[in-house]
Structures are given as structure tokens and as C-alpha cells.
Backbone bond lengths (Angstrom), bond angles and torsions (degrees), N, CA, C in turn:
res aa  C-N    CA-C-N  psi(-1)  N-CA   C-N-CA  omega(-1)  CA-C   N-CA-C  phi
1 X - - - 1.462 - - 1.521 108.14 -
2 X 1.093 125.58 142.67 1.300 159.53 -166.04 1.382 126.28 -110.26
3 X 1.293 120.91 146.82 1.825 129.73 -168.78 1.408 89.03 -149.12
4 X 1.270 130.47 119.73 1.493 145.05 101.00 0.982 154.92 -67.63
5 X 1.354 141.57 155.05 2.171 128.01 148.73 1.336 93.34 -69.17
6 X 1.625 96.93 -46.55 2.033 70.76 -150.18 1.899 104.39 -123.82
7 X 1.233 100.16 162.47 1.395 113.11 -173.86 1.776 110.58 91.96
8 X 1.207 112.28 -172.85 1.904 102.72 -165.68 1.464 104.69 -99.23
9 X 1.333 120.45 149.93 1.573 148.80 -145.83 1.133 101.00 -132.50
10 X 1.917 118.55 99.67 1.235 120.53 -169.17 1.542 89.23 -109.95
11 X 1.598 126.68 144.25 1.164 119.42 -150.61 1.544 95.31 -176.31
12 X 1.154 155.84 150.80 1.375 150.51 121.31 1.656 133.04 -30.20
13 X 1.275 103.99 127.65 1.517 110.69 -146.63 2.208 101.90 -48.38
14 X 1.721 95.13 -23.64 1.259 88.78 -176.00 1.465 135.36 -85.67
15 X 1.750 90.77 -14.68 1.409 104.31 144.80 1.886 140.69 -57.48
16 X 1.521 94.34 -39.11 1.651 110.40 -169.69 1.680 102.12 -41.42
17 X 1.225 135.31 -38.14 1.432 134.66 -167.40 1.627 99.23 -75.92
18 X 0.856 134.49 -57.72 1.894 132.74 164.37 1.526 109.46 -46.17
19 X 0.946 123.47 -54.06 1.545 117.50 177.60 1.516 107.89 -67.54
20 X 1.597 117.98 -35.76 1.881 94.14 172.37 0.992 125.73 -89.12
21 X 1.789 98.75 7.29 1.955 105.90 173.83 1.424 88.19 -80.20
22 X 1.062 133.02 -44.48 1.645 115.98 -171.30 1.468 112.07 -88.48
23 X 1.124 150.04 -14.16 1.584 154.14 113.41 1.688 94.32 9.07
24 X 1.758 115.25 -70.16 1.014 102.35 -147.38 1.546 95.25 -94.45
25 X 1.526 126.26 1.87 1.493 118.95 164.49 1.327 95.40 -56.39
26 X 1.245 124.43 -67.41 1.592 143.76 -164.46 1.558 102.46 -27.34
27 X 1.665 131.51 -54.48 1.024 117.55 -180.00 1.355 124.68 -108.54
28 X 1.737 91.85 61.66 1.727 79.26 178.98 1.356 95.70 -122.45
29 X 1.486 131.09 155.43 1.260 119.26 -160.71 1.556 88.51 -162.95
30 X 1.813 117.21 144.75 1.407 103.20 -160.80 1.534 104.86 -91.53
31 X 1.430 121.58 158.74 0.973 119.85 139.61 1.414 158.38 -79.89
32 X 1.941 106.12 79.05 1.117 117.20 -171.87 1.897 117.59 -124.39
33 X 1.058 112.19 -176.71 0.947 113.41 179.44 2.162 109.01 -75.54
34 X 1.239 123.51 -43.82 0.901 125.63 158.77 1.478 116.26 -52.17
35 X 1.255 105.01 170.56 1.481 125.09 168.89 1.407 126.31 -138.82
36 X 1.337 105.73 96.07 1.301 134.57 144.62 1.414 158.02 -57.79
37 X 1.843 81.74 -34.68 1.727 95.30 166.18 1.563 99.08 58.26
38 X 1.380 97.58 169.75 1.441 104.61 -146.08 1.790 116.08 -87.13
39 X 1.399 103.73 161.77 1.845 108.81 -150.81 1.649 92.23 -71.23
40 X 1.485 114.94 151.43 1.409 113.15 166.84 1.266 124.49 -30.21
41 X 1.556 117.21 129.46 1.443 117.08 176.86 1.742 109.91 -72.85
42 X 1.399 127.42 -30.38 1.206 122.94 175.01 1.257 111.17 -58.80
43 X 1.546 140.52 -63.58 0.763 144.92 169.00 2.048 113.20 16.68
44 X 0.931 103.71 -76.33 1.593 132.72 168.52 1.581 118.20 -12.90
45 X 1.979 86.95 -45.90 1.637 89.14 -174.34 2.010 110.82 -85.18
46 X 1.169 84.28 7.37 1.579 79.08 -171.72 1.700 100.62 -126.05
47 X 1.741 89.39 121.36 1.394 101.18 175.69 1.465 126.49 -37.34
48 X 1.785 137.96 129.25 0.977 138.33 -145.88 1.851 98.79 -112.30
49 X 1.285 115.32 -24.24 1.339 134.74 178.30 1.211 94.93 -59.82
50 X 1.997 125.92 -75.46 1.359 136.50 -178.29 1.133 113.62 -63.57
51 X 1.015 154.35 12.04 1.372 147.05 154.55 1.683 95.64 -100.13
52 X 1.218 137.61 -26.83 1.724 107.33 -163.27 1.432 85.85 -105.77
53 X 1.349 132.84 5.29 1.694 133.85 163.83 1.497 102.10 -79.55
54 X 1.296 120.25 -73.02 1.434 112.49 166.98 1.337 126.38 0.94
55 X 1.884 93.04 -78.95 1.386 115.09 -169.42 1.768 107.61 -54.79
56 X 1.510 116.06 -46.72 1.238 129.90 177.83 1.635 101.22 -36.72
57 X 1.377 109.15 -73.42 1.361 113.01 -173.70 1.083 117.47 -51.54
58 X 1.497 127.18 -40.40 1.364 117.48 168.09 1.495 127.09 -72.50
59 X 1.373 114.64 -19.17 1.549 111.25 158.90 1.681 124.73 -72.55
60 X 1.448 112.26 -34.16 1.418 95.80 172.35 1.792 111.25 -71.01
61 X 1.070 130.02 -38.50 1.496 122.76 168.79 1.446 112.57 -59.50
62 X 1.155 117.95 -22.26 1.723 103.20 167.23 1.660 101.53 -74.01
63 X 1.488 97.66 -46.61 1.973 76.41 -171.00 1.294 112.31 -75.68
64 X 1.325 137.00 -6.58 1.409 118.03 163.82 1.340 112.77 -81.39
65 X 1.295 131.02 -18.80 1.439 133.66 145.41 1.669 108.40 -11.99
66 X 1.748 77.67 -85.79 1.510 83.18 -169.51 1.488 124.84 -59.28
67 X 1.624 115.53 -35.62 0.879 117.83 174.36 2.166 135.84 -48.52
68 X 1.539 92.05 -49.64 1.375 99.56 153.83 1.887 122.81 -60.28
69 X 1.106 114.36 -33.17 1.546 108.80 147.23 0.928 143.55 -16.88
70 X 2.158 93.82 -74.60 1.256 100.68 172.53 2.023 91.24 118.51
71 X 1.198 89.98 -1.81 1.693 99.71 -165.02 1.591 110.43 -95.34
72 X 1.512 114.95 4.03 1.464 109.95 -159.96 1.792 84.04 -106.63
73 X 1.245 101.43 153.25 1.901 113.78 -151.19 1.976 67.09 -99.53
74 X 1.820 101.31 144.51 1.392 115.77 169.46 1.501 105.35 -74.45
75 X 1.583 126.16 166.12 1.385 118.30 175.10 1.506 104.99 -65.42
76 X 1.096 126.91 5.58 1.665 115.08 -165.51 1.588 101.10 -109.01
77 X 1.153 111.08 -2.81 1.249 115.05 -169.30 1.559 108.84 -56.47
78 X 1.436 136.72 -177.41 1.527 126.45 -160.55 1.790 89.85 -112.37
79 X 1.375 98.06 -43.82 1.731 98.27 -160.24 1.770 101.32 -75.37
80 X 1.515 118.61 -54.66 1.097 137.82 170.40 2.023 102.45 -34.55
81 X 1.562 110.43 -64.29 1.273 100.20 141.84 1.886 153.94 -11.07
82 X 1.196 84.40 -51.57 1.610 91.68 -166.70 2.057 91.02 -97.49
83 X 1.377 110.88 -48.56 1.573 109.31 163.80 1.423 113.01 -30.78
84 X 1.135 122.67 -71.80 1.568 122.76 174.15 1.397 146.85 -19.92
85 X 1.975 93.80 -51.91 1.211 135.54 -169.65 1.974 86.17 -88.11
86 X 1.182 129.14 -57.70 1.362 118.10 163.00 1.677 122.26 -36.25
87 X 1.095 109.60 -43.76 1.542 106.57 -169.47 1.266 102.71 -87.27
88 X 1.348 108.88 -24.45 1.778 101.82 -174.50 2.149 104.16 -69.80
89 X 1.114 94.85 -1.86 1.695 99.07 -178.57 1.419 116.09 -91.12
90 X 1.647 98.62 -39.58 1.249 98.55 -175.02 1.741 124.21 -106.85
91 X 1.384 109.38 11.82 1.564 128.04 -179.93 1.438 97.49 -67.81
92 X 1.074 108.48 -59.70 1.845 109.47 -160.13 1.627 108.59 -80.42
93 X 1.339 107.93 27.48 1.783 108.37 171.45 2.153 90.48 -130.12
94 X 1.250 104.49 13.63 1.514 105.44 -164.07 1.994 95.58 -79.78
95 X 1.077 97.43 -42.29 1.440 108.66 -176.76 1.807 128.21 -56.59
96 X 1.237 97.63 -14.45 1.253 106.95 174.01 1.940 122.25 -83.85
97 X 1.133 94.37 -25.33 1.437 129.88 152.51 1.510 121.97 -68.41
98 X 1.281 111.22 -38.81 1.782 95.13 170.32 1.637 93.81 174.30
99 X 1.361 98.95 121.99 1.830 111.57 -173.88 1.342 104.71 -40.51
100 X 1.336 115.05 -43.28 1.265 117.84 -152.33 2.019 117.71 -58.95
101 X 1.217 97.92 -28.35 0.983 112.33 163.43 1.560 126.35 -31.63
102 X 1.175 110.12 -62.84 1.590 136.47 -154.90 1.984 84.19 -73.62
103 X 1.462 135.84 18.76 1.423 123.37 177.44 1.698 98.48 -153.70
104 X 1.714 108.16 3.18 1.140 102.09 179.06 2.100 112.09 -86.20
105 X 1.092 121.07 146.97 1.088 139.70 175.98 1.787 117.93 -56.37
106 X 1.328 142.49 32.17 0.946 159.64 164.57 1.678 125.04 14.81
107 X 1.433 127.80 59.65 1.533 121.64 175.72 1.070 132.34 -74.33
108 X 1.275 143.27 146.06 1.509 154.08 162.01 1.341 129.31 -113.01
109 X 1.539 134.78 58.50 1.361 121.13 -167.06 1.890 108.85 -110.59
110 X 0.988 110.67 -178.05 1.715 112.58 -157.28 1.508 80.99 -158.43
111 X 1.653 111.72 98.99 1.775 137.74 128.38 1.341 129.74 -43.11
112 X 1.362 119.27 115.68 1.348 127.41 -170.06 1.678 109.97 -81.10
113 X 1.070 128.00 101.25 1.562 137.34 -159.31 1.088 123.69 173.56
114 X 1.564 120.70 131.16 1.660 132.66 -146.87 1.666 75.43 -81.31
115 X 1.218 178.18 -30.99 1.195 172.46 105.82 1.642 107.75 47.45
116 X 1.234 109.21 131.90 1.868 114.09 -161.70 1.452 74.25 -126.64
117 X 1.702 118.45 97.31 1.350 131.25 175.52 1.894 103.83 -160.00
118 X 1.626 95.25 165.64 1.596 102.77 165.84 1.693 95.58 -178.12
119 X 1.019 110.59 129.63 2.009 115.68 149.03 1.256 132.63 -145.12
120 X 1.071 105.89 166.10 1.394 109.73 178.00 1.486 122.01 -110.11
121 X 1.265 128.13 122.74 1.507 134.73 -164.53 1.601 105.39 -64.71
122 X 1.511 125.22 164.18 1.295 120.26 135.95 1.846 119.71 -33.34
123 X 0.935 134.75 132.15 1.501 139.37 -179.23 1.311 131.41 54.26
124 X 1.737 88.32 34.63 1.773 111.77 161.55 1.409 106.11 70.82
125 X 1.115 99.45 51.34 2.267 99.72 166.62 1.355 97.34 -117.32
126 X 1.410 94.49 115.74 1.316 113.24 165.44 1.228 149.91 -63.34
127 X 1.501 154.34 -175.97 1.441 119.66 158.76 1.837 94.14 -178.13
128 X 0.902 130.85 101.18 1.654 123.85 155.65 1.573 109.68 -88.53
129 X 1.621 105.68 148.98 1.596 117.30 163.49 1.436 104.93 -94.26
130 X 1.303 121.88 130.63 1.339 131.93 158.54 1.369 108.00 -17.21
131 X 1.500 123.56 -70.71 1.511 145.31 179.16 1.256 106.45 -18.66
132 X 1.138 105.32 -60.44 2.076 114.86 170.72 1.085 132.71 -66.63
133 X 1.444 109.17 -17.00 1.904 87.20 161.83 1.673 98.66 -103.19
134 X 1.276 108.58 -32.09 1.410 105.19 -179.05 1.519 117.50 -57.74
135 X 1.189 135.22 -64.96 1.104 119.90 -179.38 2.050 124.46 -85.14
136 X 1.018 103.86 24.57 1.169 117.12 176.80 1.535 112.89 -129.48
137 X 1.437 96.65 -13.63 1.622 94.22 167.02 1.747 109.28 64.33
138 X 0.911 108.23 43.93 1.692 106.38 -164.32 1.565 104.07 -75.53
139 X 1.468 129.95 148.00 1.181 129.27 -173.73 2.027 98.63 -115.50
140 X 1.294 99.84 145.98 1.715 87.04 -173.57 1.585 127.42 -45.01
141 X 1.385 113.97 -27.14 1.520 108.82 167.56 1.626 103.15 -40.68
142 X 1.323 114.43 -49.00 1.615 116.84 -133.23 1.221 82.82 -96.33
143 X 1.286 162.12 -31.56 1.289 153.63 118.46 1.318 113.94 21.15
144 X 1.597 107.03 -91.45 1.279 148.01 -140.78 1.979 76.63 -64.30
145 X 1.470 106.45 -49.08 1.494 112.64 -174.70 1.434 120.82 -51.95
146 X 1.582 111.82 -53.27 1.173 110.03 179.68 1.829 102.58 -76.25
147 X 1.294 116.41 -37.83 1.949 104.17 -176.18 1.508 109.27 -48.16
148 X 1.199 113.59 -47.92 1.734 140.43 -170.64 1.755 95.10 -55.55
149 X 1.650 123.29 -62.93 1.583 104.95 160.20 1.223 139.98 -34.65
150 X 1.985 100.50 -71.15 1.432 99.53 163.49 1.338 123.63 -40.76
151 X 1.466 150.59 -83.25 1.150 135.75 154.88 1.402 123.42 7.39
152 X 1.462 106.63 -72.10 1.512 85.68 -172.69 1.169 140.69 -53.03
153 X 1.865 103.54 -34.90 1.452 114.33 159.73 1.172 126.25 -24.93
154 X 1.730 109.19 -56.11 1.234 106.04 -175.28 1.786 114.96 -66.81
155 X 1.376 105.14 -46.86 1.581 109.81 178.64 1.420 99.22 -57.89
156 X 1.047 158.37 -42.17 1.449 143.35 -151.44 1.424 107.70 -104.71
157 X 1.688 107.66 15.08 1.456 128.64 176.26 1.669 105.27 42.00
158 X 1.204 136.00 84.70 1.448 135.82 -170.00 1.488 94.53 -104.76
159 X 0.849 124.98 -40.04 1.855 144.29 178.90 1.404 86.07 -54.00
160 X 1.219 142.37 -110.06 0.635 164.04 -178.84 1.277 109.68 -18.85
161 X 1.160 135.04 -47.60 1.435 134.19 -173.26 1.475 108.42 -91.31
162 X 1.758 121.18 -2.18 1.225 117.34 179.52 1.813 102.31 -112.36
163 X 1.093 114.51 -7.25 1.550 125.76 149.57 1.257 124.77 -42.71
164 X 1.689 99.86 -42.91 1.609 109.66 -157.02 1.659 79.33 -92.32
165 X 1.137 107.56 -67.01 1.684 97.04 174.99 1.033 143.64 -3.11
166 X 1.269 113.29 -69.31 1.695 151.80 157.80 1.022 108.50 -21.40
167 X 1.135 102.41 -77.70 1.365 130.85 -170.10 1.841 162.62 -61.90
168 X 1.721 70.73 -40.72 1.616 100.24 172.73 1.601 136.82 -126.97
169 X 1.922 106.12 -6.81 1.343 126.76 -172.73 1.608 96.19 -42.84
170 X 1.561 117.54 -56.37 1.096 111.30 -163.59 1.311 133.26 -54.86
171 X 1.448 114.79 -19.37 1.544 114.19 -145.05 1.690 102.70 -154.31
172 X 1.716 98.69 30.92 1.529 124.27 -168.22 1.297 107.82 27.54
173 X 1.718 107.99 64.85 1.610 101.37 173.52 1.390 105.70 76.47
174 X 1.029 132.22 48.36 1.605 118.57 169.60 1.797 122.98 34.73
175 X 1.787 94.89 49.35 1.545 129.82 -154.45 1.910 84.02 15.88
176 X 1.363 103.20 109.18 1.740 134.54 151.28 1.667 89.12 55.89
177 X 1.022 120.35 45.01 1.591 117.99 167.10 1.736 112.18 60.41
178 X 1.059 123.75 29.15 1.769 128.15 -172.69 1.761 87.20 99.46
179 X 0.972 140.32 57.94 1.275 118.50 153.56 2.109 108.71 62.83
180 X 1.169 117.95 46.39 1.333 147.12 -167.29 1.576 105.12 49.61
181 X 1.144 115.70 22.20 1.750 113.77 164.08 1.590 97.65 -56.64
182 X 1.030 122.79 -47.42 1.508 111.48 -165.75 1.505 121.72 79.54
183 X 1.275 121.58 -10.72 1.724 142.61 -177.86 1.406 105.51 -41.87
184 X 1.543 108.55 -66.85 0.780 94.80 -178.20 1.918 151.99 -89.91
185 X 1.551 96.26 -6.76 1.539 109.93 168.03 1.680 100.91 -84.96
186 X 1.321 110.53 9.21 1.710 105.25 -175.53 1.355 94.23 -112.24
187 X 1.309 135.72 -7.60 1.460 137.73 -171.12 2.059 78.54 -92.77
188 X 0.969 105.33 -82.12 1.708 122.46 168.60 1.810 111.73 -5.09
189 X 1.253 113.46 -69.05 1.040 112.44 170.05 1.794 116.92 -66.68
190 X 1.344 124.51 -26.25 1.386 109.65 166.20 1.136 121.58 -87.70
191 X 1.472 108.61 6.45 1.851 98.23 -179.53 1.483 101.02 -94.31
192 X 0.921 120.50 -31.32 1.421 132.86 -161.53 1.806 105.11 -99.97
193 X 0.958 99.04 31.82 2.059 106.07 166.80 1.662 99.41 -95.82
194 X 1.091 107.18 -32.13 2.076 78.72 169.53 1.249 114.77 -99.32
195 X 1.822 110.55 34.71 1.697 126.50 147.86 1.100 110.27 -102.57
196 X 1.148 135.59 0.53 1.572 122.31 -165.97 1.473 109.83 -91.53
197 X 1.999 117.09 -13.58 1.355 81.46 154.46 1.152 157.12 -95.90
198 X 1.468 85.11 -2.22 1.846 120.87 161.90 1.790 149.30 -93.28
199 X 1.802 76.28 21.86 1.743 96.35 177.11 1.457 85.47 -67.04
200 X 1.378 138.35 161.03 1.661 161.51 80.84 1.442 120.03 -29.20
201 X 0.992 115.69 122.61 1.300 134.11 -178.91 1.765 102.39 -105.54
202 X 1.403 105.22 122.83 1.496 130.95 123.98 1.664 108.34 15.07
203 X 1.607 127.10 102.16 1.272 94.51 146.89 1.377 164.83 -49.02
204 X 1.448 95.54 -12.22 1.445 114.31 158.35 1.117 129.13 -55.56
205 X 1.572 92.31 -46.99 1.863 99.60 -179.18 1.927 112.79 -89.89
206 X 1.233 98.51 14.65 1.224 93.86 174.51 1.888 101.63 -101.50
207 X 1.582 108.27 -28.88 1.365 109.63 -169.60 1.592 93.89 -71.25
208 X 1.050 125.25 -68.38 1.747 142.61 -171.40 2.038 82.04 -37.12
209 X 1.236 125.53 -59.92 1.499 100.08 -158.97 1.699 100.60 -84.14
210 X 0.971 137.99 -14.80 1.314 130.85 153.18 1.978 109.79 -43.57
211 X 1.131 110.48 -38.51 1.399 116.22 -177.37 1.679 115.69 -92.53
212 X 1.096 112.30 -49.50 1.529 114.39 168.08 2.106 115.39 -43.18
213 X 1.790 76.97 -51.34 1.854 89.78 -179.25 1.997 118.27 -58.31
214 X 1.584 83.67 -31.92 1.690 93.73 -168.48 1.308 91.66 -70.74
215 X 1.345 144.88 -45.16 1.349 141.28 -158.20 1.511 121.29 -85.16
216 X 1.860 100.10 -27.07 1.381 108.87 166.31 1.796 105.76 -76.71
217 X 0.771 84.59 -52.30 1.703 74.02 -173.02 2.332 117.48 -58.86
218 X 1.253 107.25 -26.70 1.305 108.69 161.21 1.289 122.74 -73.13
219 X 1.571 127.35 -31.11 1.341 125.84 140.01 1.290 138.15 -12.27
220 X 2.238 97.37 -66.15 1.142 121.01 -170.89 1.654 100.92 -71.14
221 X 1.509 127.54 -15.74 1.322 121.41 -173.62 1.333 106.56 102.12
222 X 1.451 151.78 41.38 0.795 140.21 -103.68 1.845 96.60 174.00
223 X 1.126 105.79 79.96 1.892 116.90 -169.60 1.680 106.83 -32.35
224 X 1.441 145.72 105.30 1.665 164.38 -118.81 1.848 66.86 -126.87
225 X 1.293 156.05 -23.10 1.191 133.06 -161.24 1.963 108.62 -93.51
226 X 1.457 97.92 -2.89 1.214 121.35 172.39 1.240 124.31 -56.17
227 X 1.341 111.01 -48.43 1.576 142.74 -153.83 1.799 94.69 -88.75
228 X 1.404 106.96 -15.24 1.778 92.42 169.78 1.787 95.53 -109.85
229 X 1.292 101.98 -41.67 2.020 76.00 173.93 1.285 123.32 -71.84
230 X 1.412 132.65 27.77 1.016 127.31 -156.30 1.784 91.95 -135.11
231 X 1.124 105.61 -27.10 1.424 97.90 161.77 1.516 129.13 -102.08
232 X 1.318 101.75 1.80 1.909 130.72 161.94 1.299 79.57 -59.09
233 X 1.367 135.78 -71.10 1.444 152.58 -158.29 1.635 106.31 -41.30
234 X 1.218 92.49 -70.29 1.337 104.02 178.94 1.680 125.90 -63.88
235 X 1.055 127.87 -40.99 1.605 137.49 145.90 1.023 119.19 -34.84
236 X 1.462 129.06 -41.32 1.437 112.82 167.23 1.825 115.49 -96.49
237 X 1.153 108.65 -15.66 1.986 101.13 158.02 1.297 95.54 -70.09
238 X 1.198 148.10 -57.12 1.730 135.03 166.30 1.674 121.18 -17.45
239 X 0.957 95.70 -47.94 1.633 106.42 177.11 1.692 112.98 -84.46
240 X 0.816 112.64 -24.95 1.616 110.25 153.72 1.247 137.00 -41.53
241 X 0.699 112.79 136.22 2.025 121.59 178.42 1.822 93.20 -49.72
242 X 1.242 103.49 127.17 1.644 116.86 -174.51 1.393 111.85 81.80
243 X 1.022 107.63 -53.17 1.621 118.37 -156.13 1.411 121.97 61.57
244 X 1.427 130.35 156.01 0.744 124.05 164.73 1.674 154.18 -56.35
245 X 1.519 124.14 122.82 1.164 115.91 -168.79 2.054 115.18 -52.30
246 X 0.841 99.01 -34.32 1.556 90.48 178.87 1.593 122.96 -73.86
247 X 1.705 112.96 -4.06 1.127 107.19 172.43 1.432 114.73 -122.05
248 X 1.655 113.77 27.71 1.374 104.75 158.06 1.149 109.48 -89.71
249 X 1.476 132.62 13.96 1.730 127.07 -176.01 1.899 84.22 -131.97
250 X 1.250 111.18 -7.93 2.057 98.48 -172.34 1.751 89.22 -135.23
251 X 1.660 94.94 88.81 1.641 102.16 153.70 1.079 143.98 -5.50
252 X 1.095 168.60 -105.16 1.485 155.83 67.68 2.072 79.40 -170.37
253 X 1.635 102.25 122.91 1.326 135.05 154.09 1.193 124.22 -166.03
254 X 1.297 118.08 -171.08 1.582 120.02 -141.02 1.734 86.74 -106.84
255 X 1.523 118.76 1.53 1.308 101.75 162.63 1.665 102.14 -91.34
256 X 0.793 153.79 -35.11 1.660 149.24 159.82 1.446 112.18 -33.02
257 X 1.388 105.00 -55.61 1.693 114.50 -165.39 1.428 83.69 -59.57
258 X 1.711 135.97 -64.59 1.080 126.91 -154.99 1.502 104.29 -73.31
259 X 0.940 154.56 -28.32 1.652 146.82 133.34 1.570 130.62 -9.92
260 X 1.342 99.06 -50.50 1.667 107.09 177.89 1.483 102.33 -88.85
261 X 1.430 127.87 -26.41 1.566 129.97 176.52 1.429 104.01 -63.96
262 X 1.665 125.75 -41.60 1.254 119.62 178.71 1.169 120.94 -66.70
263 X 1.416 110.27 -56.46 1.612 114.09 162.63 1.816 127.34 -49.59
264 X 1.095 97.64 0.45 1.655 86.03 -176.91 1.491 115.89 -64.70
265 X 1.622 111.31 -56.56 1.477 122.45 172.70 1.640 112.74 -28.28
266 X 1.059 112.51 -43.23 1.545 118.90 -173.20 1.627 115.47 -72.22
267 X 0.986 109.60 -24.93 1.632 123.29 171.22 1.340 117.63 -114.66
268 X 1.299 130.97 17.06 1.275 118.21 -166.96 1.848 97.83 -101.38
269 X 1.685 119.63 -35.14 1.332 120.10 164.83 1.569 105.30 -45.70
270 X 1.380 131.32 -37.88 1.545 129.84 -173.73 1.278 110.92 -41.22
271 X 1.769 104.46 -77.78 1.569 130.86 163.31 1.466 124.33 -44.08
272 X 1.292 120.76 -17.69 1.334 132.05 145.22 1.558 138.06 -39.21
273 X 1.367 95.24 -62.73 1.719 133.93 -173.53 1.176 105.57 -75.86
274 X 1.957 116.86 -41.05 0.746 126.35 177.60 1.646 130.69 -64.02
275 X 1.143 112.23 -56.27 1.364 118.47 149.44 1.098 154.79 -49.15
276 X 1.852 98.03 -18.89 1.594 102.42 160.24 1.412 119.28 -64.84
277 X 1.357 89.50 -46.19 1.788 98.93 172.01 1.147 121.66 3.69
């Protein structure tokens, strides 16, 4: 048995309702200035509720992690501060990217650790390492650049669509998840939340959130010319002894740089408009 978008979908009648729920993943495609083309069709079969609960649970045990540490930045903090004031720019352009957003619960916290990292969970939990602005010296464009990635990940559901991946190629979804019970890719997605911060993403889905991020953040007002010195930035902490933890899962080459250089023109009226504001 077989899954497509396009052409005819021979299937059991009790299947047909799961296959036109993902039919209609198939044509959804965002409305942005970039191009992305449209969000994983798997995506669909895997509950979207249980995966950003997961993730939830595994973000408050990271911050009491840190917190018993001693490592979780107070709200008064300056940098933890200025993080905030970034996301508060670029949250309310998040929705255009994926409804779901506009009911998700919104975090921002900043981990004290020589660690050159940052992500964003399923249902917008945030997280920077000290390590990254500090030793990269990041200026708020370049921020706004890397938050605007993380994010998108989450909006362009990559978690989620590499779950279904994982998981079910073999056995078409655990034929339609029980027959659209969903039980069991929903058991799947909650076992696997203290994986979510160590899924790998797809180069695809690393290029698409390089592009989603560049456009959110020119939205937010937020200089899109950032997003190539900022991975200049990152290419040479790459070449460093260790290298950095956030770029053994985020690429950085001169086919990317030349990706976000093409795309700039297309977002740069955004950051324009934006700034007159």
C-alpha cells in the first residue's frame, strides 16, 4: 500500500479519511515571501497536541535542570533581557507560518554554559546558551537570525515530521496509526520527548528554516543581511578545536550562505516597511 499528493489513492474505505487528512497536508503551502513549498505531508499522521506536550515536559525539566544548577539566567538578567525583547518582535509574524502558533504558550530562557547552542521546542520553548552570544559576539540582527531559524523549525513542524519518518515509513504508518486511532504514533510521540532535543533534521529542513527564519526576522525589522554574516560567524567557530555544539546538527557552507544571499532581495522590502514603522 501506497501514499501520495498526487494521482489516485487506492486504500480501504476505512482508511480514505487519513489519507484526505494528509491530501490536505499536501496542499498547504506558506504564505511567505520565500519559498518553501509545502509543509510535510506526513506530518498529519502524528498527533500535533502530543508532541508540543512532550516537548513541554521536557523543557520544564531542562529548566529545573538548570535551575538547580544555578545556570538558569534570573528574569532581570541583561542578555536574557534583550532575548525576550527579540522574540517579542518576531512571535506575532509566527502565525502566518502555522495557526497553531497563535494558542501556543511562548518561552524564552538563557542557560549558563560555554555551549555555542539555542532551540526552539515544538510549542515555542525557547532556550539560548550563554556560549552563543558570548563567544560569537552576536549583534541583535544575528540573534533575531538564528531565534527566527529555531522557530521555524518548530512552525514548519520538522519534529514532528521526522517522528512520522522514523517511525512509520515501513509499515505505512502502523497501516493509518490503528486504523485512525492514532494510539499508537501518539504513544510514539510521547515516548520520545526526551528525543526531541536530539532529533537531526533533514537538510532540507535545515535549508527551509534558514529561509522561514530569514523572512521572520525581516518582518520583525530586523537587518536579513545578518543571516549571511552570521553564518560567516558560525563557519569559523566550526573550524575551531571542538566546534560548536549547535553546528553539528546546523551545517554551515558556502552553499547555504549562497541561499540566504539569493533570498535576500525577496525580504529586504519586509525589513524596509518594517522599519518605517
Amino acid at each position: 500500500m501506497y501514499m501520495h499528493c498526487h494521482g489516485a489513492i487506492f486504500a480501504p474505505a476505512r482508511l480514505r479519511g487519513l489519507f484526505v487528512a494528509v491530501g490536505l497536508a499536501c496542499t498547504l503551502s506558506a504564505w511567505g515571501q520565500v519559498d518553501v513549498g509545502e509543509a510535510s505531508r506526513l506530518r498529519a499522521l502524528v498527533p500535533a497536541a502530543q508532541v508540543e506536550s512532550a516537548s513541554n515536559q521536557q523543557y520544564v525539566q531542562l529548566m529545573d535542570k538548570a535551575r538547580s544548577q544555578r545556570a538558569l539566567a534570573p528574569d532581570n538578567f541583561p542578555q536574557l533581557q534583550k532575548l525576550r525583547a527579540i522574540a517579542s518582535r518576531l512571535i506575532p509574524h509566527a502565525a502566518q507560518w502555522n495557526e497553531r502558533a497563535r494558542q501556543w504558550r511562548w518561552e524564552v530562557n538563557l542557560i549558563g554554559s560555554k555551549q555555542i547552542n539555542a532551540f526552539c521546542m515544538p510549542g515555542g520553548k525557547i532556550a539560548f546558551y550563554t556560549g552563543l552570544l558570548d563567544q560569537l559576539r552576536l549583534s541583535d540582527d544575528e540573534i533575531a537570525m538564528v531565534m527566527g531559524h529555531e522557530m521555524a523549525h518548530a512552525l514548519r513542524e520538522h519534529a514532528r515530521s521526522r517522528i512520522a519518518k522514523s517511525q512509520g515509513t515501513g509499515t505505512v504508518l502502523s497501516i493509518g496509526a490503528q486504523l485512525l486511532g492514532l494510539g499508537q504514533l501518539g504513544d510514539v510521540a510521547a515516548s520520545i520527548g526526551t528525543q526531541l532535543l536530539t532529533l537531526k533534521f533533514s537538510r532540507e529542513d535545515e535549508i527551509e528554516a534558514d529561509l522561514v527564519g530569514l523572512e521572520l526576522a525581516a518582518r520583525a525589522g530586523f537587518n536579513p543581511d545578518a543571516s549571511v554574516a552570521l553564518w560567516e560567524k558560525m563557519a569559523k567557530a566550526k573550524s575551531g578545536e571542538g566546534g560548536p555544539g549547535f553546528l553539528s546538527t546546523h551545517p554551515s557552507d558556502t552553499d547555504r550562505a549562497r541561499r540566504l544571499q539569493e533570498n535576500l532581495p525577496k525580504v529586504r522590502g519586509l525589513y524596509e516597511q518594517a522599519v518605517r514603522r
